[in-house]
KEKE-3310 file (N, C-alpha, C; in steps of 0.2 Angstrom, whole numbers, plus 5000, padded with zeros to 4 digits):
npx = (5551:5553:5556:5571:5577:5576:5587:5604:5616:5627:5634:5632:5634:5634:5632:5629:5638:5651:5661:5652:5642:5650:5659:5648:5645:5655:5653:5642:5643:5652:5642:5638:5628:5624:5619:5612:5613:5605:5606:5602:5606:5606:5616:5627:5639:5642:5629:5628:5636:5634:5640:5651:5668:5679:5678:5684:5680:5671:5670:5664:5661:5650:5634:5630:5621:5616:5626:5627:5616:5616:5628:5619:5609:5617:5623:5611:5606:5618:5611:5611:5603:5594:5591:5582:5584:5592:5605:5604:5611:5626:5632:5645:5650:5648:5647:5636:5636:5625:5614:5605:5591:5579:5568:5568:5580:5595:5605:5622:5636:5647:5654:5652:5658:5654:5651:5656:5661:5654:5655:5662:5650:5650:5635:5629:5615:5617:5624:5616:5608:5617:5622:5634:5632:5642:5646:5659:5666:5677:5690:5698:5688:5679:5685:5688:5679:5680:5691:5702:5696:5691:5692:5689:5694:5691:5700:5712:5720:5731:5723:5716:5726:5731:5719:5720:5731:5732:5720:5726:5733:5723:5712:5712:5713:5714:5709:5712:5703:5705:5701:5711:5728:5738:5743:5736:5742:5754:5772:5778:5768:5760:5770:5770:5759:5757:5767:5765:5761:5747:5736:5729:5728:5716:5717:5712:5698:5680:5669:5652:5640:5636:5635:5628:5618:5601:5592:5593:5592:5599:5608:5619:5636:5641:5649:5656:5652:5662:5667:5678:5684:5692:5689:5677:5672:5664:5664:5665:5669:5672:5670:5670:5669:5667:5676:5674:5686:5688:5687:5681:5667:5669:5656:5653:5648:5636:5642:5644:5659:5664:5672:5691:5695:5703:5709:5699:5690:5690:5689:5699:5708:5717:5729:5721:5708:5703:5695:5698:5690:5687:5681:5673:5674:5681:5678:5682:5677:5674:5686:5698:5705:5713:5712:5700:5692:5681:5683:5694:5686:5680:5689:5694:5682:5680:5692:5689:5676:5683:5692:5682:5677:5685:5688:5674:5676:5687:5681:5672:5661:5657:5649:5637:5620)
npy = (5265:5252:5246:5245:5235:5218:5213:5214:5230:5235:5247:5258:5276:5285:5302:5315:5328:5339:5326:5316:5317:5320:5305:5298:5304:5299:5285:5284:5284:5275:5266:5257:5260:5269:5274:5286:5289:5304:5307:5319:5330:5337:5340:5345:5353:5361:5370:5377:5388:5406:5410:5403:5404:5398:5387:5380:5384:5392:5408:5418:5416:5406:5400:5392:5382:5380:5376:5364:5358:5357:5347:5335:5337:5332:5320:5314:5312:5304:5292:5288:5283:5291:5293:5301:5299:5295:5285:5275:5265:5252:5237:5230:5218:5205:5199:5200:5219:5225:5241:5252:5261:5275:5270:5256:5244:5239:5230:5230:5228:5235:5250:5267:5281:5298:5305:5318:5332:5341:5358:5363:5374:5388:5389:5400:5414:5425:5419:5411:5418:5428:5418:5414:5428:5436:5426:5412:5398:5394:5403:5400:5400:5410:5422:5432:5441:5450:5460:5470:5473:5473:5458:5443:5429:5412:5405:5392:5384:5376:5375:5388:5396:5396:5400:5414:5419:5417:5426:5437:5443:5447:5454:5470:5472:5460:5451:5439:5428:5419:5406:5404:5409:5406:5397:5383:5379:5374:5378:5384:5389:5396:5407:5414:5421:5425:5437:5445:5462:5463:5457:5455:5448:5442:5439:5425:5424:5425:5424:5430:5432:5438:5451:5462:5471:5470:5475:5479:5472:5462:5453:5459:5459:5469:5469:5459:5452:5449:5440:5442:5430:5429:5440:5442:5454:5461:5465:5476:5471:5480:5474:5465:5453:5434:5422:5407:5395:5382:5366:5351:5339:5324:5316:5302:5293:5284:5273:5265:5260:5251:5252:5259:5271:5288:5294:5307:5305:5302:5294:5283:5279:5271:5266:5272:5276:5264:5257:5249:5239:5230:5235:5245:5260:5278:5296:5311:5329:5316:5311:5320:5330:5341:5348:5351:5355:5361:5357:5348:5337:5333:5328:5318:5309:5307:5299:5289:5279:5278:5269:5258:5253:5245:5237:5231:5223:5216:5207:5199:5205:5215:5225:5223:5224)
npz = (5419:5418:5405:5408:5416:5418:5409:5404:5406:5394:5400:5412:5417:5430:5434:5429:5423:5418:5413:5416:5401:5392:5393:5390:5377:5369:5371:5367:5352:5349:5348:5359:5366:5380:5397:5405:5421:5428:5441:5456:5454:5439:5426:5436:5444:5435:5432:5441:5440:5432:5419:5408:5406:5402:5395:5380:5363:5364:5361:5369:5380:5390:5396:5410:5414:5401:5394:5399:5395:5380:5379:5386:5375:5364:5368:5368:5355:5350:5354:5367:5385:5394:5410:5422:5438:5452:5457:5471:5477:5477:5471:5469:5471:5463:5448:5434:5437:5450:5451:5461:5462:5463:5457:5455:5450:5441:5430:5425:5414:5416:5422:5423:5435:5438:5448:5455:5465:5479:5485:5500:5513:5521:5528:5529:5529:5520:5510:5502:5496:5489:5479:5465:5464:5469:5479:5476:5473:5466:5461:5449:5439:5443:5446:5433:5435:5443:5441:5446:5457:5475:5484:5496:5503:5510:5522:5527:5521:5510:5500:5500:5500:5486:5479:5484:5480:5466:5464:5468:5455:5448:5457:5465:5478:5493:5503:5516:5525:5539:5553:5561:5571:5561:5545:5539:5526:5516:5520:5509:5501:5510:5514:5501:5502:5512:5508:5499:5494:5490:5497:5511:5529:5538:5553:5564:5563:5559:5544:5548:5540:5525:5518:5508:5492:5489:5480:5467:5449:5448:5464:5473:5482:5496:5505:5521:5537:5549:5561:5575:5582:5595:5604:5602:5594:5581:5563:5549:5532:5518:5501:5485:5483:5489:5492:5495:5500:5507:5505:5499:5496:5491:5481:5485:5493:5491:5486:5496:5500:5493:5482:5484:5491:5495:5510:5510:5504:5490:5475:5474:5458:5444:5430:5417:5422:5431:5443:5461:5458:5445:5431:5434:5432:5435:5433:5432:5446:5455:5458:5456:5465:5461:5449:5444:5435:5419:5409:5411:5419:5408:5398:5406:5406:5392:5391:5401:5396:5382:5388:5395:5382:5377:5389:5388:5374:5378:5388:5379:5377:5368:5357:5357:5365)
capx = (5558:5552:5564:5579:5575:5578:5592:5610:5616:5634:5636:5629:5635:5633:5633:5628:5644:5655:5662:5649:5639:5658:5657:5641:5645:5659:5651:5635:5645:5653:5637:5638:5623:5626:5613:5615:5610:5609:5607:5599:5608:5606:5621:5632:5640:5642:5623:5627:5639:5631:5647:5659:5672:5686:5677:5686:5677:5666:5674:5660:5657:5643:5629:5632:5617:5614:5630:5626:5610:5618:5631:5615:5608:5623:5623:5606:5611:5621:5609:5610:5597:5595:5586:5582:5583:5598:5608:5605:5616:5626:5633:5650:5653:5649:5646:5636:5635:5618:5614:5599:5590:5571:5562:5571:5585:5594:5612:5626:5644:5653:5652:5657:5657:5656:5646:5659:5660:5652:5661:5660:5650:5649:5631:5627:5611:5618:5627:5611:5605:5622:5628:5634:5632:5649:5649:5660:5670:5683:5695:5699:5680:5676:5689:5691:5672:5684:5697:5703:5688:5690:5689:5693:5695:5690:5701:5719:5725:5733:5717:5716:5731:5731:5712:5720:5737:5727:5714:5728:5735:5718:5711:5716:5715:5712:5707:5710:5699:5706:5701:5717:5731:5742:5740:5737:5745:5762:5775:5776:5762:5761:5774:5769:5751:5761:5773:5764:5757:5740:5735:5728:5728:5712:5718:5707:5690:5675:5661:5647:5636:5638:5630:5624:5611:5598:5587:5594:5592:5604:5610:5627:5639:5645:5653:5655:5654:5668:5670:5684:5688:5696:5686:5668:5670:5662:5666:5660:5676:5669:5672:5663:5665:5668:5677:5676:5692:5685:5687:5676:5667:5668:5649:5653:5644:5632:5647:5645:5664:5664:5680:5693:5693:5708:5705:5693:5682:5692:5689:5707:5708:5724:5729:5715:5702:5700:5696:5699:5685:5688:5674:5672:5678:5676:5679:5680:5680:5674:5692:5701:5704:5719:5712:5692:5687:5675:5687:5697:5680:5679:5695:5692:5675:5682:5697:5684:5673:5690:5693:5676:5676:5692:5686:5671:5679:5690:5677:5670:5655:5658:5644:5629:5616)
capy = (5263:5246:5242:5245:5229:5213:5215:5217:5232:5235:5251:5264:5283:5289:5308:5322:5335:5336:5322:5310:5319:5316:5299:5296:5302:5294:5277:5283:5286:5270:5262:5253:5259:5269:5275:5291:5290:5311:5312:5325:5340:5338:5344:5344:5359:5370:5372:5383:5395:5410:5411:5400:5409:5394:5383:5381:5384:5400:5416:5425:5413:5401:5400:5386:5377:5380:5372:5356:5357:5355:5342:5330:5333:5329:5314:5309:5311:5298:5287:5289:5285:5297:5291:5308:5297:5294:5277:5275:5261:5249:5230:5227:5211:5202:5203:5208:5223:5231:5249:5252:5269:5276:5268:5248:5242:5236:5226:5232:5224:5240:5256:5276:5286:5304:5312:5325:5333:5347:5364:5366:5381:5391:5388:5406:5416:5427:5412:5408:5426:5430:5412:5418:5436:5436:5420:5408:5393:5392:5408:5401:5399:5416:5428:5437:5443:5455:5464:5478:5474:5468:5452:5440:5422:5412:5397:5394:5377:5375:5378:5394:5399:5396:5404:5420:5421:5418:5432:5445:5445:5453:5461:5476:5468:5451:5450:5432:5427:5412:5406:5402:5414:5403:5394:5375:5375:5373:5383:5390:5391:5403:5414:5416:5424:5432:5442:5446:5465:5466:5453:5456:5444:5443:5432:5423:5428:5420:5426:5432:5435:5440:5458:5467:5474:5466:5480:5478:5468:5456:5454:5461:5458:5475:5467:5453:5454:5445:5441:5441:5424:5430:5445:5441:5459:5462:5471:5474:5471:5480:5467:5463:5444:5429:5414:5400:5388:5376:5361:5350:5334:5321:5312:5294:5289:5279:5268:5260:5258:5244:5253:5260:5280:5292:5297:5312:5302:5303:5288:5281:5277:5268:5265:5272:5278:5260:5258:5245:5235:5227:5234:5250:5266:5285:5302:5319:5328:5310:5309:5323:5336:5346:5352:5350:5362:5357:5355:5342:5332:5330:5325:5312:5305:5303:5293:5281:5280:5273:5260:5255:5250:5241:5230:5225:5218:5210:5203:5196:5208:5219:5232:5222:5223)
capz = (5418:5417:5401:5409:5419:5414:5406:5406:5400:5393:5404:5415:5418:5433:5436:5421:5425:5410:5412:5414:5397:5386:5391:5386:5371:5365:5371:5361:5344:5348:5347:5366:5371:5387:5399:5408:5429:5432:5449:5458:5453:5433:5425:5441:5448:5429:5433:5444:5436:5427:5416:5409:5400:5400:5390:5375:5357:5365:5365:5372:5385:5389:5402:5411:5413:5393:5389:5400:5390:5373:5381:5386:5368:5361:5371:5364:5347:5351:5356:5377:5387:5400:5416:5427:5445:5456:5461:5478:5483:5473:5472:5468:5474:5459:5440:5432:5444:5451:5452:5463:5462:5466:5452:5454:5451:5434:5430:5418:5414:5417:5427:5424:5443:5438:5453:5457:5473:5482:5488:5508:5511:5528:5529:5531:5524:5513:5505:5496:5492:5483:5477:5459:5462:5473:5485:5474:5478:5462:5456:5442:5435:5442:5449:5431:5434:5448:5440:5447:5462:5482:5487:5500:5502:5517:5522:5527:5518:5501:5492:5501:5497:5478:5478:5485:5472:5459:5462:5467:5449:5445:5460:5468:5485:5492:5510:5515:5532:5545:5559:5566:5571:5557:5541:5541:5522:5518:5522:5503:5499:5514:5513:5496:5502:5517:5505:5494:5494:5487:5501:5519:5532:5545:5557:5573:5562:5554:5542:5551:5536:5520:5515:5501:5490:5484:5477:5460:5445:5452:5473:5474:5485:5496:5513:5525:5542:5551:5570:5578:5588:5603:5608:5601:5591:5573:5558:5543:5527:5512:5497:5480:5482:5495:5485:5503:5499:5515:5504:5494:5497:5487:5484:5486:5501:5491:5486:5503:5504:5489:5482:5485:5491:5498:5516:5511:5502:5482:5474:5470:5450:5442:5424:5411:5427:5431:5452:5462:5458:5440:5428:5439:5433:5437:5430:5435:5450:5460:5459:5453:5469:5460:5445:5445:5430:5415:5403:5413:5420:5401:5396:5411:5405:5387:5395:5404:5387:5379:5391:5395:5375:5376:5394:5385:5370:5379:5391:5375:5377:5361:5359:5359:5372)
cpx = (5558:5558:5569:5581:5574:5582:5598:5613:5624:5634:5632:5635:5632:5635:5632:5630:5647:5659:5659:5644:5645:5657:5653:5641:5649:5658:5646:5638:5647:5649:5636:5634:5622:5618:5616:5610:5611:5609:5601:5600:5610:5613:5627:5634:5641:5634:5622:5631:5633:5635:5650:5663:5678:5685:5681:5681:5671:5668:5671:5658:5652:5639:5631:5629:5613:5620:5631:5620:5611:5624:5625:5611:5615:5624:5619:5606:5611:5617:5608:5602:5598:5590:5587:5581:5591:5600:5611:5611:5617:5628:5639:5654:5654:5647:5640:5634:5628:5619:5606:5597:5582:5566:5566:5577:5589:5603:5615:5633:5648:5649:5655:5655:5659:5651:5649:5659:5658:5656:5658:5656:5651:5642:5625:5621:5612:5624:5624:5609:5612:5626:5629:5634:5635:5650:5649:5664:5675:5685:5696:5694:5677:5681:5690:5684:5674:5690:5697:5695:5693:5687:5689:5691:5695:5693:5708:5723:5727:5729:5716:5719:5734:5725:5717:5730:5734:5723:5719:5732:5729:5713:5715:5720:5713:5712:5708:5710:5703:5705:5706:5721:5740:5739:5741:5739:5753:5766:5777:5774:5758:5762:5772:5764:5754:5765:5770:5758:5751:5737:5735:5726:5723:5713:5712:5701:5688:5674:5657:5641:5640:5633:5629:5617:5607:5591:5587:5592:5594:5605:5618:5629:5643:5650:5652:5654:5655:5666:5673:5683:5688:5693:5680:5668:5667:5661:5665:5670:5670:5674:5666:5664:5669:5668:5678:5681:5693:5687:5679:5675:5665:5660:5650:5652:5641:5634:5647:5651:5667:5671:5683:5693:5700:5706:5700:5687:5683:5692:5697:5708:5717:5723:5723:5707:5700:5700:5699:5696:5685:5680:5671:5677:5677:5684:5676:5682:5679:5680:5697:5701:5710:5715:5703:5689:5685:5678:5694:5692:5681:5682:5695:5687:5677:5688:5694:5683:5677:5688:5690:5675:5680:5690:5679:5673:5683:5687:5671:5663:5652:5654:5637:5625:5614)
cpy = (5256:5242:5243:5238:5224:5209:5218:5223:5233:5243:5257:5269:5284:5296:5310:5328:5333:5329:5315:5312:5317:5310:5295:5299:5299:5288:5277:5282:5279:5264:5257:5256:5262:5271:5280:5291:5299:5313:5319:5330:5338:5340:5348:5352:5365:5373:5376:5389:5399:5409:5408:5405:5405:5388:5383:5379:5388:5403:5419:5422:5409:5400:5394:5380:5375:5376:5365:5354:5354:5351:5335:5330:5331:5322:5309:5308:5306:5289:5284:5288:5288:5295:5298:5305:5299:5287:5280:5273:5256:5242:5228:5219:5204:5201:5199:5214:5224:5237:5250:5259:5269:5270:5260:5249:5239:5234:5230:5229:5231:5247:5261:5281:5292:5307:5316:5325:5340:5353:5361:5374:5380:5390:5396:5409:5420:5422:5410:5413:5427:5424:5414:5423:5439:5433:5416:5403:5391:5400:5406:5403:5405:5422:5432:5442:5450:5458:5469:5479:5473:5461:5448:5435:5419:5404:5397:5388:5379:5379:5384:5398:5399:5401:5413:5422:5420:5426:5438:5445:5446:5456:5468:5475:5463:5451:5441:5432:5419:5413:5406:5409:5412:5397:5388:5374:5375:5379:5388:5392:5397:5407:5415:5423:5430:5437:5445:5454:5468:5460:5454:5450:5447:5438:5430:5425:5420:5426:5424:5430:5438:5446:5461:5468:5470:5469:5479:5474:5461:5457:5456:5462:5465:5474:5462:5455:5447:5444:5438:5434:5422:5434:5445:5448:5458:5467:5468:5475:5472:5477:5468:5457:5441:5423:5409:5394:5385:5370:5359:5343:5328:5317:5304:5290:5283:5272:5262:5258:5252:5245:5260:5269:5281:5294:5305:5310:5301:5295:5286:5278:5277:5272:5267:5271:5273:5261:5253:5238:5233:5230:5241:5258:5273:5290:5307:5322:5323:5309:5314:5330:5340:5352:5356:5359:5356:5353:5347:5336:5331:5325:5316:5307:5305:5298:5286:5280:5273:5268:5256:5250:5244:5236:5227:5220:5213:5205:5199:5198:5211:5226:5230:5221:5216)
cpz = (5418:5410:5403:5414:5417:5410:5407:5400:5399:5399:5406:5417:5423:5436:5429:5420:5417:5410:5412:5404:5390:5387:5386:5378:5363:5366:5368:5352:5344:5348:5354:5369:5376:5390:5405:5414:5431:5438:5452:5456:5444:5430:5429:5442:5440:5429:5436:5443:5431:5420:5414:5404:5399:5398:5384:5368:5359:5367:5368:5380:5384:5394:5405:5412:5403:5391:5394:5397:5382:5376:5382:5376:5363:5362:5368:5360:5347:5353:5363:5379:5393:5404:5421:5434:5446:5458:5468:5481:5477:5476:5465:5468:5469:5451:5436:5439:5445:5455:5455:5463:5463:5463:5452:5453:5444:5435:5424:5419:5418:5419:5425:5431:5440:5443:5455:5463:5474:5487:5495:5507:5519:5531:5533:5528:5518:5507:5498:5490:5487:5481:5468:5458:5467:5479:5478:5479:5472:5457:5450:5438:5436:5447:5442:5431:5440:5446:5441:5454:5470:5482:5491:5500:5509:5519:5524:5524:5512:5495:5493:5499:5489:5476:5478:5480:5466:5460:5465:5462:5445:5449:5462:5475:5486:5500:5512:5524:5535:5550:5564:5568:5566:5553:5543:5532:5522:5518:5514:5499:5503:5514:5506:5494:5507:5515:5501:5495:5495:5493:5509:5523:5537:5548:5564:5569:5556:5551:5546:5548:5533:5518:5508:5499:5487:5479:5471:5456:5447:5459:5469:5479:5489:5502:5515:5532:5545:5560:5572:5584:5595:5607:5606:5594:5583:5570:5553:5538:5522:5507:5492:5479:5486:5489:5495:5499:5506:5514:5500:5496:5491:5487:5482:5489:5497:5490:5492:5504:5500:5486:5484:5486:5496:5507:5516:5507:5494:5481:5470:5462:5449:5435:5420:5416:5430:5439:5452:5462:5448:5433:5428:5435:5434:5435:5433:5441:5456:5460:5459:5458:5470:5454:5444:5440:5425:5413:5404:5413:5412:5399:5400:5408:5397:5388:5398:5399:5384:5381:5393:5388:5374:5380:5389:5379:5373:5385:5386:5374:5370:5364:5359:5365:5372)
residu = (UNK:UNK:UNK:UNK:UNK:UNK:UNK:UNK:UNK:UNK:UNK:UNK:UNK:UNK:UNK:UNK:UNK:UNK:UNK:UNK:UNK:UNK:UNK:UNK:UNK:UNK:UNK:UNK:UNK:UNK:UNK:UNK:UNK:UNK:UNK:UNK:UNK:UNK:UNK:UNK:UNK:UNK:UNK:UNK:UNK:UNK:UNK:UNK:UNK:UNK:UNK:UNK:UNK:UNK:UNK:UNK:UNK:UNK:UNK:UNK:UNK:UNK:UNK:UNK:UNK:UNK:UNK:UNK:UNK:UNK:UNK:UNK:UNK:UNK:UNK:UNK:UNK:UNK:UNK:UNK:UNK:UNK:UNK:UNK:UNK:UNK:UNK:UNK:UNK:UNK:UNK:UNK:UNK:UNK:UNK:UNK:UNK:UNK:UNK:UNK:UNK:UNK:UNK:UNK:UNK:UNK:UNK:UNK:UNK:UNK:UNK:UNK:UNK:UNK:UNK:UNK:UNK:UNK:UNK:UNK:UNK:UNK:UNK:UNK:UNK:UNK:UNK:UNK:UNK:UNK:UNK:UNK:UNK:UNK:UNK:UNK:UNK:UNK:UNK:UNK:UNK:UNK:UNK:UNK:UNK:UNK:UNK:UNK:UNK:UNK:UNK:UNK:UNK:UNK:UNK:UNK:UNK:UNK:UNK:UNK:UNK:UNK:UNK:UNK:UNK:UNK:UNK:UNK:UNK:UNK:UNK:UNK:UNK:UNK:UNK:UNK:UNK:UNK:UNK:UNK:UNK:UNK:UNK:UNK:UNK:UNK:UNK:UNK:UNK:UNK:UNK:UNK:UNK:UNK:UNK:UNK:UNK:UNK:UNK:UNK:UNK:UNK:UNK:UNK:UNK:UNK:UNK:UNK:UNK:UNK:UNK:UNK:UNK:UNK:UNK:UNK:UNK:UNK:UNK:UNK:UNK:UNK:UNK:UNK:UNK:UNK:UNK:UNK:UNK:UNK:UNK:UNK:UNK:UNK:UNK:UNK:UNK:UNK:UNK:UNK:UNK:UNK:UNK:UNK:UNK:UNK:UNK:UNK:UNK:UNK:UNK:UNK:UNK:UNK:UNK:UNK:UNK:UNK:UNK:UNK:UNK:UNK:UNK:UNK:UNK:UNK:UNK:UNK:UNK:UNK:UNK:UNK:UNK:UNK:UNK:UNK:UNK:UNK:UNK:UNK:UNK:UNK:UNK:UNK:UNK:UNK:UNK:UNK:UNK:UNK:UNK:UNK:UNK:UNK:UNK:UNK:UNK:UNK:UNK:UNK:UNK:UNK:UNK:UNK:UNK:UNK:UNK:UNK:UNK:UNK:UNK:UNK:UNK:UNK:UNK:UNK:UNK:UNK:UNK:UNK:UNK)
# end
């Protein structure tokens, strides 16, 4: 990776989620050259969906690491260069920027931050065994894979509480698990969960372990088992899936604190995605801890795109390297 050294480049891409891969390709059609940094986890968290079914322009669905596959060629099409490392640690301080990653280190005028963030799990062993084959962490992305099933949802804040009104206008039940003996979301978003029917409340409990079969073709999810808080006791809730609404961690550590992030770690984006660092912009869920589906991160990474186009002209850059 010795070319990428010595030279300023007009912009680097960080992260290859939908939003960093849109970027890159409307930077590539616009001839600027981009250079896509994927990070460790390729194709960011749609890699780990089986399924997408709320992509728009495939009615049957789309695999999910298949349809970050044809977003990176689509990317190259364009022209992208695609570096398979990670940016360790960067240098905001003065311009042109540096981006430091395994293999050295190289300069660019302008910056796109799409690394997204990482669900919370529980850290439990059947976590791993049935991730996708009923431990999720987004209802909207995969609660219709349960209509008319058992579910329960593990969490007591806002997100928990959207998780589990969401999935009871298509399960049959909806278990939702807290440790507490009261929610920590708002008051109505509460009662919403508390009024609501098809919705059981296990109060003062965790997840134990997650149970199921794995003889099958697939593991399948057939219970949890819970323990009660107060009394140490344990019981099994039969369920065909575990959505955990724990919270999500933004990955912007490597940022070192150069700009500007929300107290959980969201990076704060103005006018046209830009940070607080001049130069500097991000897309996706690295920012975006309301909506955080594909179709959004997209919409996001063609908005930076844009404005990245616009700062270098008027930095009197244009589009040549």
């Amino acid at each position: 990776m010795t070319e990428l050294q010595g030279k300023v480049h007009n912009v680097v891409v960080i992260g290859s989620g939908p939003a960093g891969w849109t970027a890159a390709i409307y930077l590539g059609r616009a001839n600027v050259d981009p250079i896509v940094f994927c990070g460790v986890q390729i194709g960011g968290q749609l890699t780990t969906t089986t399924e997408v079914e709320n992509f728009p322009g495939f009615p049957e669905g789309r695999d999910g690491p298949e349809l970050m596959a044809d977003m990176e060629t689509q990317a190259k099409r364009y022209g992208t260069h695609v570096v398979y490392d990670e940016i360790t640690s960067v240098d905001f301080s003065q311009r042109p920027f540096t981006l430091n990653y395994n293999g050295g280190a190289l300069k660019a005028h302008s910056i796109i931050i799409c690394t997204g963030a990482s669900p919370r799990l529980l850290g439990l062993p059947g976590e791993k065994i049935f991730w996708n084959r009923g431990v999720h962490t987004c209802a909207v992305c995969d609660g219709a894979f349960y209509r008319n099933k058992v579910v329960a949802v593990v969490g007591g804040g806002d997100s928990a509480m959207e998780e589990a009104s969401y999935l009871a206008k298509l399960a049959s039940k909806v278990f939702v698990i807290h440790r507490r003996g009261e929610f920590r979301a708002s008051r109505i978003m509460a009662e919403r969960v508390l009024n609501n029917p098809k919705i059981e409340i296990v109060w003062h409990s965790a997840v134990d372990d997650v149970l199921g079969d794995t003889t099958g073709k697939f593991p399948k999810v057939t219970a949890l088992r819970v323990k009660n808080l107060q009394n140490g006791e344990l019981k099994e809730i039969v369920t065909d899936a575990m959505f955990t609404a724990i919270g999500h961690l933004p990955n912007s550590k490597f940022l070192g604190g150069q700009i500007a992030v929300d107290d959980s770690g969201y990076i704060v984006v103005g006018e046209g995605q830009q940070t607080t660092v001049e130069g500097v912009f991000a897309a996706g869920d690295i920012h975006d801890h309301v909506y955080r589906q594909a179709i959004t991160a997209a919409g996001y990474g063609c908005k930076a795109a844009l404005e990245v186009e616009r700062y270098l002209v008027r930095e009197g850059i244009g589009v040549a390297v």
